[in-house]
C-alpha positions as CSV (number, residue, x, y, z in Angstrom):
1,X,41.1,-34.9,80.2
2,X,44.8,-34.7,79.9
3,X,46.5,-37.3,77.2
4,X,49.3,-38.2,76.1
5,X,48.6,-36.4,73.2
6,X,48.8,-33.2,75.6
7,X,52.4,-34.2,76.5
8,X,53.1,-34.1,73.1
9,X,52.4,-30.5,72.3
10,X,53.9,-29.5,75.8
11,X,57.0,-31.4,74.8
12,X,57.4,-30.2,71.1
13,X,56.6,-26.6,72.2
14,X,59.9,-27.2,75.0
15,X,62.0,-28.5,72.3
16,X,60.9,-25.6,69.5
17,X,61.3,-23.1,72.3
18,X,64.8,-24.4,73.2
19,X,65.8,-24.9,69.4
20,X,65.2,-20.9,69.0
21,X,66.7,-19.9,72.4
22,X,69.8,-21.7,72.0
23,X,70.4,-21.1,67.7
24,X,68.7,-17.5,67.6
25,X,68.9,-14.8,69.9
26,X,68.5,-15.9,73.1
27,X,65.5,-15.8,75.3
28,X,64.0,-12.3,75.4
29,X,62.9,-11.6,78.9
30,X,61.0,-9.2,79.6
31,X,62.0,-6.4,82.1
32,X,58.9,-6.5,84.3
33,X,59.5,-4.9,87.8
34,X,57.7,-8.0,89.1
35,X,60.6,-10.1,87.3
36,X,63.0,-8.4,88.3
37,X,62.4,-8.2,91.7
38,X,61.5,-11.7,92.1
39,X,65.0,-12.4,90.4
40,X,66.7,-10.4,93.1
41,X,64.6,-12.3,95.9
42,X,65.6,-15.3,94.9
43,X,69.5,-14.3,94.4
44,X,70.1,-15.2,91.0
45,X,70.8,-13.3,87.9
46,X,69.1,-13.2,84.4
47,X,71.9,-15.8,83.1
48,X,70.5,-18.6,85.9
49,X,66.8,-17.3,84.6
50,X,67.9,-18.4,81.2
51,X,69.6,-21.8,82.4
52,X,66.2,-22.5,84.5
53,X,64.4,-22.1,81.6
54,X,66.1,-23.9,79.4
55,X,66.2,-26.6,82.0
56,X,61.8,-26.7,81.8
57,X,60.3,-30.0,81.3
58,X,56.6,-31.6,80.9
59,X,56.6,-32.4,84.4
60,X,57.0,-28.3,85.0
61,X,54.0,-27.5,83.0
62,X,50.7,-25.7,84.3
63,X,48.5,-24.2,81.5
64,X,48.0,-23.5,77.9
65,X,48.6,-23.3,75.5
66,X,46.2,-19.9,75.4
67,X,46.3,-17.2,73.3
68,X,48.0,-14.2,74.1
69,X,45.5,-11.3,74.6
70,X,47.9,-8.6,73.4
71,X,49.6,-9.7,70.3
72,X,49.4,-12.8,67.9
73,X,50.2,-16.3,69.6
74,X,50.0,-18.2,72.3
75,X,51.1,-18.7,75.9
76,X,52.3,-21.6,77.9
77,X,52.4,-21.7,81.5
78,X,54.9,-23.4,83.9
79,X,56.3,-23.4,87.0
80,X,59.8,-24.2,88.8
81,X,61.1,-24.6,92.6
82,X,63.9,-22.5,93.5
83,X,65.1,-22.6,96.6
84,X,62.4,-22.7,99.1
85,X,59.9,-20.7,96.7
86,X,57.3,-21.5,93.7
87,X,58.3,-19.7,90.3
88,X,55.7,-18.8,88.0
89,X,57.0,-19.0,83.9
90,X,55.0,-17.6,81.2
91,X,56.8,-18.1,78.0
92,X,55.7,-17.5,74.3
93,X,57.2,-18.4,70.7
94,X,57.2,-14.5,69.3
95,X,57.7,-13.3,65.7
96,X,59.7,-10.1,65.2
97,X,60.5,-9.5,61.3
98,X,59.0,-13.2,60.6
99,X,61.3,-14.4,62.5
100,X,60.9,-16.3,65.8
101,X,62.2,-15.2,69.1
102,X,62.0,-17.3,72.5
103,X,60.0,-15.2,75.2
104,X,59.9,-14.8,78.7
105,X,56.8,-13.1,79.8
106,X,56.6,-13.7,83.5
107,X,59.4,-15.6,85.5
108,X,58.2,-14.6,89.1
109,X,57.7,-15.9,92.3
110,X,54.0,-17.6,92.3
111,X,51.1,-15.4,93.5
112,X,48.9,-18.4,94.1
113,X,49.9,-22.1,94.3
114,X,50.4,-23.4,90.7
115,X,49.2,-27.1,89.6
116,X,51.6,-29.3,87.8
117,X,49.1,-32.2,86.4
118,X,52.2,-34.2,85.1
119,X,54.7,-33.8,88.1
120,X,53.7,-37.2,89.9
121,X,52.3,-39.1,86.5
122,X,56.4,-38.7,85.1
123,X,57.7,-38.8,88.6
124,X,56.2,-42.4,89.4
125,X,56.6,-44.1,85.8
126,X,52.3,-42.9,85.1
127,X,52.1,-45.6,88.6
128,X,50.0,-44.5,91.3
129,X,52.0,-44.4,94.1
């Protein structure tokens, strides 16, 4: 069941991810073909990447947190509409040196239809339309 105790941790992990993207180094994104092709489908550069990512709310989350298979921490899940297409967001809070970096494992067009089980509770108010 999904609480409002799950916002929470959506919402501080947004705001922690944000606070380290925007006082550290940036978001690291990660030079997947996948990414990069999807970024030159959708006409926009690794600068409007960044912005629509930085722009990610609860309402754009899909998964997670889960942990990341190949190195320590976990991974959320989200998902944006650009243009006419679904973007799929994989983002992780990274330690390099004991520091924390803002990552950006997958920002793609979706290969399956994501679900967003906050979309129409934040849309409407938590009403049923």
């Amino acid at each position: 069941m999904i609480t409002g105790k799950k916002k929470k941790s959506i919402s501080k992990f947004l705001t922690t991810f944000k606070q380290i993207a925007t006082t550290g180094r940036g978001i690291d994104i990660v030079s997947r073909g996948k990414n990069l092709r999807s970024l030159a489908e959708l006409g926009i550069t690794k600068r409007n990447c960044i912005d629509e990512i930085l722009s990610l709310s609860v309402a754009d989350y899909c998964e997670g947190p889960e942990p990341d298979t190949d190195r320590p921490g976990e991974i959320w899940k989200f998902g944006k509409h650009i243009g006419d297409k679904e973007v799929y967001i994989k983002l992780k809070i990274a330690r390099v040196a004991k520091k924390p970096i803002a990552k950006c494992l997958s920002f793609h067009i979706a290969e399956y239809s994501l679900c967003f089980p906050f979309k129409e509770d934040l849309e409407t108010g938590g009403r049923k339309k």
